[in-house]
VONU-809249 format. One line per 3 residues: number of its first residue (from 1); their letters; for each residue x, y, z of C-alpha. Coordinates in Angstrom, 3 decimals, padded with zeros to 6 digits. Example, Ala and Ser with C-alpha at 12.3 -4.5 7.8 and 13.67 -1.06 7.14 Angstrom:
VONU-809249
1	AS	012.300/-004.500/007.800  013.670/-001.060/007.140
This chain:
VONU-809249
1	XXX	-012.932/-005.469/-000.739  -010.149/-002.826/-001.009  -009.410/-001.293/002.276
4	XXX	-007.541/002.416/002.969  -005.524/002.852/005.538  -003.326/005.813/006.802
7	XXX	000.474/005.004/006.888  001.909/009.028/007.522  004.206/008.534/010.195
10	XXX	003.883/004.326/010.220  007.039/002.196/010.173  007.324/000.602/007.168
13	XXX	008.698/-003.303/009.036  006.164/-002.711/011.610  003.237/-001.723/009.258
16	XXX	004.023/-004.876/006.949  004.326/-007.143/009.811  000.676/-005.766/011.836
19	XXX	-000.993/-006.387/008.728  000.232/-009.003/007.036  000.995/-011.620/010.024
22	XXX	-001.992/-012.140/010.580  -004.063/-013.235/007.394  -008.028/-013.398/008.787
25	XXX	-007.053/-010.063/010.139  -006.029/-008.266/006.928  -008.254/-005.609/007.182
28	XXX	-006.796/-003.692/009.889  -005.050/-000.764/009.240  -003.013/001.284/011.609
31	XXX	-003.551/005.062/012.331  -001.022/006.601/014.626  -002.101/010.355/013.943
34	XXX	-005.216/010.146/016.267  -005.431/009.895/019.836  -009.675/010.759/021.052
37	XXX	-011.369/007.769/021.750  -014.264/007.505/019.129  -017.499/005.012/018.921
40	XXX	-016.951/001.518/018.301  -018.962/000.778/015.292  -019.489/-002.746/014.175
43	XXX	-018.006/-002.528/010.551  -015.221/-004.838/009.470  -014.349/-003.760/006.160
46	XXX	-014.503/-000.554/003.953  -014.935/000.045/000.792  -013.472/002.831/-000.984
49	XXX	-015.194/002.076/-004.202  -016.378/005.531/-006.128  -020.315/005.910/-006.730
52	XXX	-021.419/004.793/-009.895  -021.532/006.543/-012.826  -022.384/006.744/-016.414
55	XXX	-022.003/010.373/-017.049  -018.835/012.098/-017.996  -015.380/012.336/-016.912
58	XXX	-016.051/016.133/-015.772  -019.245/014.562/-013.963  -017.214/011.853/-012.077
61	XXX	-014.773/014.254/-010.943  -017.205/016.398/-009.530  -018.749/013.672/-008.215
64	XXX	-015.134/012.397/-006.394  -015.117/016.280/-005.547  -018.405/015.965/-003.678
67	XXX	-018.119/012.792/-002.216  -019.925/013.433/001.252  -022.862/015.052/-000.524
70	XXX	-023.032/011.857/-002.742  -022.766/009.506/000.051  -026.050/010.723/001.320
73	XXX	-027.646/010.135/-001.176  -025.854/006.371/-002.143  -026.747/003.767/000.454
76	XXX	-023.426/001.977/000.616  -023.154/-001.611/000.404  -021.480/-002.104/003.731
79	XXX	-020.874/-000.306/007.052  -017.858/002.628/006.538  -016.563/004.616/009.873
82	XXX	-014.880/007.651/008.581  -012.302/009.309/010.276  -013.169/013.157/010.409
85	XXX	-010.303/014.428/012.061  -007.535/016.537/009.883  -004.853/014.700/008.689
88	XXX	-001.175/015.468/009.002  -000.028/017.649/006.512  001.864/015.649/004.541
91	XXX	-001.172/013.413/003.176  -004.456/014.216/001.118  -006.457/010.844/001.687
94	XXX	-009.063/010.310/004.145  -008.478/007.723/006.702  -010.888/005.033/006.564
97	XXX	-010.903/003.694/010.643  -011.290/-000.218/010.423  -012.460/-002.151/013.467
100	XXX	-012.034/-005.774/013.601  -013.528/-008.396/015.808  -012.000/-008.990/019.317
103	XXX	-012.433/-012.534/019.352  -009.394/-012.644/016.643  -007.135/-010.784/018.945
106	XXX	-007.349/-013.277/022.291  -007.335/-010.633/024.801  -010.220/-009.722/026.384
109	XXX	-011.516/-006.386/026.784  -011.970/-004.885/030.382  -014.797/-002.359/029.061
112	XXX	-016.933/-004.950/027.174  -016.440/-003.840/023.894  -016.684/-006.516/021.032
115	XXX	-014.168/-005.118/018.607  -009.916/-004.478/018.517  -008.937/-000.720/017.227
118	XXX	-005.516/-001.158/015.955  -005.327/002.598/015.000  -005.588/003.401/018.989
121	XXX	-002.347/002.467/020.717  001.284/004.041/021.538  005.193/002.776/020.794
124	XXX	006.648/001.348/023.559  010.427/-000.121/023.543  010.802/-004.190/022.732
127	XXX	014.044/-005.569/023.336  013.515/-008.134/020.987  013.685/-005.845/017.873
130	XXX	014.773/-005.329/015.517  013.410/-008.378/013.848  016.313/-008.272/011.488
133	XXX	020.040/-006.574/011.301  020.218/-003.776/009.838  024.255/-004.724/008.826
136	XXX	022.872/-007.484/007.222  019.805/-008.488/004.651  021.928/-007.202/001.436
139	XXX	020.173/-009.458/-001.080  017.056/-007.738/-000.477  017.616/-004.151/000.582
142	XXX	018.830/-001.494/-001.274  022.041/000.343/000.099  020.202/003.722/-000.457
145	XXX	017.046/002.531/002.576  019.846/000.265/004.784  019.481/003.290/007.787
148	XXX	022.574/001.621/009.222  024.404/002.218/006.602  023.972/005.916/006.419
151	XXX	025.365/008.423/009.006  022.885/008.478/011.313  023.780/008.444/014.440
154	XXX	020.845/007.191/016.541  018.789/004.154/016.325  016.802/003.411/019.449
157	XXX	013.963/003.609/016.899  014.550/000.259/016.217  013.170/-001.197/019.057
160	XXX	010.019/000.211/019.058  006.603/-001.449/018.332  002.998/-000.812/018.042
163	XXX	001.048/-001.384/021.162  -003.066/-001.677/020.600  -004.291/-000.199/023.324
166	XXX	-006.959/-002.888/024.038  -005.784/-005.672/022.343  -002.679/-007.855/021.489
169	XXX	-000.943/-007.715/018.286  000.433/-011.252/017.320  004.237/-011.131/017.405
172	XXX	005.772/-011.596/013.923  007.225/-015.026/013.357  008.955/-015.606/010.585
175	XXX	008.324/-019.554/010.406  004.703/-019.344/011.673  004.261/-016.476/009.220
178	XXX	005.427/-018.491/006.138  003.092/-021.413/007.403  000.025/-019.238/007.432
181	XXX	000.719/-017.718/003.755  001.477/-021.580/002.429  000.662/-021.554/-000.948
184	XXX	-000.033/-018.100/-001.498  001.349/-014.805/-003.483  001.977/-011.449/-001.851
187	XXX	001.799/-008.779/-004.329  002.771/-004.935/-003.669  002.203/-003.057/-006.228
190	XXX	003.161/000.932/-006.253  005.885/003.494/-006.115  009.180/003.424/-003.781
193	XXX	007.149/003.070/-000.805  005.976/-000.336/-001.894  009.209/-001.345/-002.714
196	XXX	010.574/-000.480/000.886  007.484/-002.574/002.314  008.549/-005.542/-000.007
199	XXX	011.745/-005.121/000.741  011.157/-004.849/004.357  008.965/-007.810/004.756
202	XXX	011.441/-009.832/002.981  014.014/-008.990/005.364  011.885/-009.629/008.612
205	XXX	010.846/-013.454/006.688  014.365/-014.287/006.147  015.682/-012.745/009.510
208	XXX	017.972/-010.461/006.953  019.877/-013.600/005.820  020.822/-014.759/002.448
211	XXX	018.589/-018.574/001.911  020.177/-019.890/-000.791  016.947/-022.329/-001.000
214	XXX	014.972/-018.960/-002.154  013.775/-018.909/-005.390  014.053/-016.220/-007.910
217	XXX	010.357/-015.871/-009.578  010.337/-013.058/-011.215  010.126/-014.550/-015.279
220	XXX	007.173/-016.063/-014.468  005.513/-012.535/-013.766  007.420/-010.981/-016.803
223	XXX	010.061/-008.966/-014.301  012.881/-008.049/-015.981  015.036/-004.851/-016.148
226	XXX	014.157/-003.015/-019.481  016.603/-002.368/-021.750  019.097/000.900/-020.125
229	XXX	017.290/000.473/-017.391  019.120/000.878/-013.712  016.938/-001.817/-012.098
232	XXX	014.106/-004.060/-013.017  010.589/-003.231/-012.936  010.118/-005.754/-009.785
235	XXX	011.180/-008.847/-008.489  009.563/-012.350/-006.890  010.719/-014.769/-004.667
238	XXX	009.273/-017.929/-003.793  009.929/-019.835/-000.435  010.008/-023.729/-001.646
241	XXX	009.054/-025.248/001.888  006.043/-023.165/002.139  004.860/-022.033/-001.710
244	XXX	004.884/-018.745/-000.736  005.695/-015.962/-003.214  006.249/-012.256/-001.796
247	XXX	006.702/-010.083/-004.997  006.959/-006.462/-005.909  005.940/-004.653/-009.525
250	XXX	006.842/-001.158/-009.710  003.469/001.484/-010.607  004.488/004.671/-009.772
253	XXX	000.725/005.973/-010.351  -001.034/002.704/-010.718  -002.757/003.569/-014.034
256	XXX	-001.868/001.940/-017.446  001.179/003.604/-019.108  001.512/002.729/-022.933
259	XXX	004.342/004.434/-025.465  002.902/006.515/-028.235  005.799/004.682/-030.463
262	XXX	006.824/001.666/-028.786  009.752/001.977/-031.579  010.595/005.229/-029.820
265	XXX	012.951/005.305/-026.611  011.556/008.673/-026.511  008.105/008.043/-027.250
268	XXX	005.550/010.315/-025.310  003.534/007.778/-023.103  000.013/007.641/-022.598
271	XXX	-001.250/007.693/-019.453  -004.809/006.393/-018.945  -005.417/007.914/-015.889
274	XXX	-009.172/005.390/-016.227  -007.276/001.567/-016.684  -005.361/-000.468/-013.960
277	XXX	-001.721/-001.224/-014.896  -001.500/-003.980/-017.362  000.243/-006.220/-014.889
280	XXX	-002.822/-005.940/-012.461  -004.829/-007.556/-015.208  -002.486/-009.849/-016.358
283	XXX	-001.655/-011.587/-012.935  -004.124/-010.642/-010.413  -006.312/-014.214/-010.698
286	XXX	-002.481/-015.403/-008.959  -002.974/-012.981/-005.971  -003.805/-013.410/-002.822
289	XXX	-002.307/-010.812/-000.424  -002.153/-006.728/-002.621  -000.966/-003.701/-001.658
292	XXX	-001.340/-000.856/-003.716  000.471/002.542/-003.277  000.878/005.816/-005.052
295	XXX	001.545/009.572/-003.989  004.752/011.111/-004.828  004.902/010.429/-008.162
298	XXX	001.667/012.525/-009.129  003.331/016.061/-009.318  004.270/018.203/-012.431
301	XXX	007.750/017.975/-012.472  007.728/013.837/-013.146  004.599/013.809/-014.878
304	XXX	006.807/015.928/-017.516  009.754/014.581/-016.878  008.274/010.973/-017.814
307	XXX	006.426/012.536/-020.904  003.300/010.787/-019.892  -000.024/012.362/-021.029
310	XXX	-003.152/012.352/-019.879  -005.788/009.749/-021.565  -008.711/009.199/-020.822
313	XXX	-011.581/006.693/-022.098  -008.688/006.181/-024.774  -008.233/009.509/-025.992
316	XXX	-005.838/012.139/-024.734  -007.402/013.821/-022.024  -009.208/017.782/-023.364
319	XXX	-010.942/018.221/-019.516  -009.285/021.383/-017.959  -010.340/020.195/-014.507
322	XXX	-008.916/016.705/-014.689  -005.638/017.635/-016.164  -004.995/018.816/-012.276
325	XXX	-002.845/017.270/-010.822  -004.601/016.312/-007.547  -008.169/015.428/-009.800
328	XXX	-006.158/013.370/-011.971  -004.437/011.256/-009.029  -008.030/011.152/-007.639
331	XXX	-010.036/009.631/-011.057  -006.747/007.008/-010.943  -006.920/005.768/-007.142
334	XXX	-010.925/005.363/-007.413  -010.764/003.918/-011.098  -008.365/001.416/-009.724
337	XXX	-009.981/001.096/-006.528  -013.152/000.468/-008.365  -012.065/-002.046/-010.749
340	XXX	-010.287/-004.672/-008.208  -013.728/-004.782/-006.281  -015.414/-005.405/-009.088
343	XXX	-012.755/-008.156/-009.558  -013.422/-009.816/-005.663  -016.728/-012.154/-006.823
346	XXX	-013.992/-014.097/-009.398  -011.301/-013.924/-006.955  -012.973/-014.221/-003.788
349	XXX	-009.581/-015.275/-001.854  -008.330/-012.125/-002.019  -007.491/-009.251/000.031
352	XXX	-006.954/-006.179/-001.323  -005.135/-003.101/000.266  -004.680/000.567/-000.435
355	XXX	-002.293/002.516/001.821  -002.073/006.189/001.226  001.039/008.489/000.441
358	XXX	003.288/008.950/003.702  006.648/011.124/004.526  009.335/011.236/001.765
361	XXX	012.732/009.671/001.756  015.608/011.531/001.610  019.344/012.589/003.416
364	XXX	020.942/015.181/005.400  016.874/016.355/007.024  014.504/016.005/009.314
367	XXX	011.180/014.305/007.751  009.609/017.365/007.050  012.177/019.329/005.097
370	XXX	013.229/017.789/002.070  016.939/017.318/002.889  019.644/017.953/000.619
């Protein structure tokens, strides 16, 4: 089941270590943009899979358009609480509010209720943070996201967590975290911000130290930097004592991208705004942890800038209304959306994320302005 999740404001080590520490419970997502109390309802999962349809492309983008008249007349397959409150400026995705089952959290609840909200809660200060130095952790984080190395000149930020408001969040661990994912892949897939979370969580599993005893995987998932290329299209690293494998495969808009003339460094590139990226289908049956992200890329400017055109059921897109920017991005996150569920009943281990677009990153600003 692929589950949505609001991440506007949400701190990228913090997010990664909520969800991902604690693997029965990856279905929880964390909303810090609302604070009214709202029903407990007694789903557990969502799905964000778009409504069925045979007709064509204009049809299914009205249909994406129209959602909420749709959904009463589609009976959907499981429970969905959806968060109706506006969302901070910055995003354009509807928060999907997941409630999970209280007997996974160990606290117990004062007003009876059977069910943890995650998404209700506050920062409060934890001397224990940060979970890893910010001086340190140079194999896996780029200079350009190390906050310590940049001029800022506050950081009390650092010691913040996320504090349910009803519940307990388990405490990140690095060594009882690498026990529970023995034997298993973590796969983020998506634009910069998937590469911070990657490159987050592999700083908060490692403590920000250099183990030597970590693998390099990346050849065996075909990540390597193309040719002129400043970096490679992703990296994987495997922990030896445990089996686990926490990789990342840069998608900037998590559709299939395939040169015109692969002969051609300047090819224009089709972009089939209606397939998953090749990798996705190449690896996925090796998954058992992905995170999928896109936002920021899906504006003019780098559509152009990237030559990619439209395509869609493998010919170059002629419908006014999807060639929008916003309806394109839209016919991408539910065609991919819709295609890993229908991937779940062969790879039933898996848990499948999708976390909206959130804040930019930038210097020499305040998170709102752009910077310099």
């Amino acid at each position: 089941m692929l589950i949505a999740f609001d991440s506007d404001v949400f701190d990228v080590a913090s997010h990664t270590s909520g969800d991902l520490n604690k693997l029965e419970d990856l279905n929880k997502p964390v909303d810090l943009n609302k604070s009214e109390d709202q029903p407990v309802q007694e789903s557990t999962l969502v799905n964000i899979e778009t409504e069925e349809t045979t007709e064509t492309t204009e049809q299914h983008i009205f249909n994406i358009e129209n959602k909420e008249e749709i959904d009463d007349k589609k009976k959907p397959q499981i429970p969905v609480v959806e968060n109706t409150e506006p969302l901070a400026e910055e995003s354009s995705v509807i928060i999907e509010d997941v409630r999970v089952p209280q007997a996974s959290t160990g606290k117990n609840f004062s007003s009876g209720n059977k069910v943890c909200n995650y998404a209700k809660g506050r920062w409060v200060v934890d001397k224990r943070r940060p979970l890893y130095s910010g001086f340190k952790c140079k194999r896996w984080l780029s200079d350009m996201w190390a906050c310590r190395l940049t001029q800022r000149p506050e950081f009390g930020y650092e010691t913040y967590k996320w504090q349910p408001a009803n519940c307990d969040m388990p405490e990140f661990e690095r060594s009882a975290f690498l026990k529970r994912m023995q034997d298993k892949t973590i796969a983020f897939v998506g634009d910069s911000l998937g590469r911070q979370q990657f490159q987050s969580l592999m700083c908060m599993v490692t403590g920000g130290e250099d183990i030597p005893e970590v693998q390099d995987a990346g050849k065996e998932y075909g990540l390597s930097a193309p040719h002129g290329a400043a970096r490679p299209n992703g990296w994987a690293f495997r922990f030896p004592e445990t089996n686990t494998t926490i990789l990342y495969y840069w998608s900037s808009c998590l559709c299939d991208l395939v040169p015109l003339n692969s002969n051609d460094p300047a090819s224009e590139v089709a972009m089939h705004l209606d397939r998953p990226p090749s990798f996705l289908k190449q690896y996925l049956h090796q998954f058992d942890v992905l995170i999928l992200n896109t936002g920021h890329h899906w504006n003019r400017g780098k559509v152009n800038a990237n030559r990619w055109v439209m395509y869609v059921d493998g010919k170059p897109n002629q419908n006014r209304r999807l060639a929008m920017i916003g309806n394109a991005k839209n016919l991408t996150i539910h065609s991919v959306a819709k295609w890993v569920d229908s991937q779940l009943p062969s790879h039933p281990r898996l848990k499948a994320f999708f976390r909206t677009i959130s804040p930019r990153h930038f210097f020499n600003g305040e998170w709102n302005t752009g910077g310099s």
